[in-house]
N, C-alpha and C positions, 0 to 999 in steps of 0.2 A: 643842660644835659640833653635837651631834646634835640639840640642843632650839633650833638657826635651822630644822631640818631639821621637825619636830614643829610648831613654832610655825608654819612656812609651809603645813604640812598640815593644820592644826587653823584657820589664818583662812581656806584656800582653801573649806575644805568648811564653814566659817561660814557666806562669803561667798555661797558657792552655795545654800545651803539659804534666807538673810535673804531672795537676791534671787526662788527662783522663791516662797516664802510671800507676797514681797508683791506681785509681779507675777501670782499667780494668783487673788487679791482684786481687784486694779487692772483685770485685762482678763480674767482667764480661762487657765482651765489650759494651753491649744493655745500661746498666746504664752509663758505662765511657763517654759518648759523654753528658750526661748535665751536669754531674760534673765539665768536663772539659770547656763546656759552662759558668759555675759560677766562676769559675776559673781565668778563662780571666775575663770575667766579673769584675770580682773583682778587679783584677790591671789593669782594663782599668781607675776606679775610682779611685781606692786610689793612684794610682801615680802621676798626675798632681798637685795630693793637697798634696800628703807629697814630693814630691820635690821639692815645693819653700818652704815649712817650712823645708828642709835641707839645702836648699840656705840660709836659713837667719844664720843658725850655722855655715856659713862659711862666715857672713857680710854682705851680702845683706840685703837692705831692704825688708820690710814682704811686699809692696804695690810695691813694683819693676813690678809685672807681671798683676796689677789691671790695664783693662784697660781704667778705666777714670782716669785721670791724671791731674794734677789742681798746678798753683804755678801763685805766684804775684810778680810785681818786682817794682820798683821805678824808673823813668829815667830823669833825669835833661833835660826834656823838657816840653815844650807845650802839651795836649792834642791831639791838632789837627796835631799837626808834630809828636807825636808818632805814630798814627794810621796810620798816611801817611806812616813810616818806617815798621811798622806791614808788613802792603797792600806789599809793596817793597820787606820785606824776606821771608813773604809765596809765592810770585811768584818766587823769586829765590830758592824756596826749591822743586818747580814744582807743588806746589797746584795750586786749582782751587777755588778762591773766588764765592762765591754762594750767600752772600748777605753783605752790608756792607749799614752802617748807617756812616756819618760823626756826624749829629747832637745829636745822642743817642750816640756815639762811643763805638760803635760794629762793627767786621765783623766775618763771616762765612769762614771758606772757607775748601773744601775737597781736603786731600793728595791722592795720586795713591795706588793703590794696589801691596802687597807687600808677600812675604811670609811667612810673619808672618801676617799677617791680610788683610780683604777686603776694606781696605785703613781706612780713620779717619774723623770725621769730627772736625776740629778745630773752638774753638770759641777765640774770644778775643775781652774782654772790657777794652776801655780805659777811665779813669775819673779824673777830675784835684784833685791833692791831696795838702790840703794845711797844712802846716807847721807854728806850733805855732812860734815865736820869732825868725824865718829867715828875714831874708833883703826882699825887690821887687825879685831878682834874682832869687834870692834862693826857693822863692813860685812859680814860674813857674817851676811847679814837676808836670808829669803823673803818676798814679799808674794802671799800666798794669796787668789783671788777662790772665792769659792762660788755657784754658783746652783741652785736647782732649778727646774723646771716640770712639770706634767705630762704622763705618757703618752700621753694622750689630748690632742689638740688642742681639741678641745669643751669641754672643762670651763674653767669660766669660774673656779668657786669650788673653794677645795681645801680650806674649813673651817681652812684653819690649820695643812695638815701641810706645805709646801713651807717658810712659817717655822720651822715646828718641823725640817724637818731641816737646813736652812742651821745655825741655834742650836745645833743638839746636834754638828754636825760642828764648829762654831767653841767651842763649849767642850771638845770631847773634846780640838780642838788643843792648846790655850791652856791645857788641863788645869784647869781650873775646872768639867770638866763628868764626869760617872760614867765611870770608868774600863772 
């Protein structure tokens, strides 16, 4: 994620230097410094946005670098014992719970800052989910929602870390993921 970050630093200052050497041939050195201003300019913008749309031509997903991030999971528990697990793998991931409801089953809570982003705020609801034609057992199912977004409202791109914490909270759930 740091070489979208290098690659768009590396064609901005291309782009600026192609544009004032040939615009200072073409007209003269007084013009070559806006040209080469718009220059840069110009792949300061268009490369954040066409290099996740080249990422996707090599498999990625197109929402890989969005960073609100959002997935739902099912867990053959309780309600109230899933949130409990929540609260337990957001502290061992080093967040910082900022608000939690047991009886709404919600909590909040903020990751650290990273760099790739000025950290996230997680949220997650949990609600009992019930199943037509299961047994007693089997209706004791939570349906877990996760999102994250960032801190900052400004940031557009989060490189890939608001997936990566939805992901690591829904494997730690599901226990497929590092304990």
């Amino acid at each position: 994620m740091v070489a979208i970050l290098k690659l768009t630093l590396a064609l901005t200052v291309i782009a600026a230097l192609t544009g004032f050497v040939i615009a200072a041939k073409a007209v003269g050195m007084a013009e070559a410094v806006p040209i080469a201003l718009v220059c840069g300019g110009a792949a300061l913008v268009a490369t954040p946005v066409l290099v996740p749309l080249g990422l996707v031509a090599f498999g990625l997903p197109m929402n890989a670098y969005n960073p609100h991030q959002q997935a739902a999971l099912l867990l053959a528990m309780p309600p109230g014992q899933a949130l409990d697990r929540v609260d337990r793998e957001l502290a061992a991931m080093g967040a910082r719970v900022a608000e939690t409801s047991a009886a709404e089953g919600f909590l909040v809570a903020r990751t650290q800052a990273s760099r790739r982003s000025h950290g996230e705020w997680v949220s997650v609801r949990v609600a009992a989910a019930e199943i037509e034609g299961a047994d007693a057992e089997a209706k004791e199912m939570a349906l877990v929602t996760i999102e994250s977004r960032p801190v900052s409202r400004l940031q557009v791109c989060d490189f890939g870390k608001g997936r990566e914490n939805v992901e690591r909270i829904a494997a730690r759930l599901t226990g497929s993921g590092p304990a």
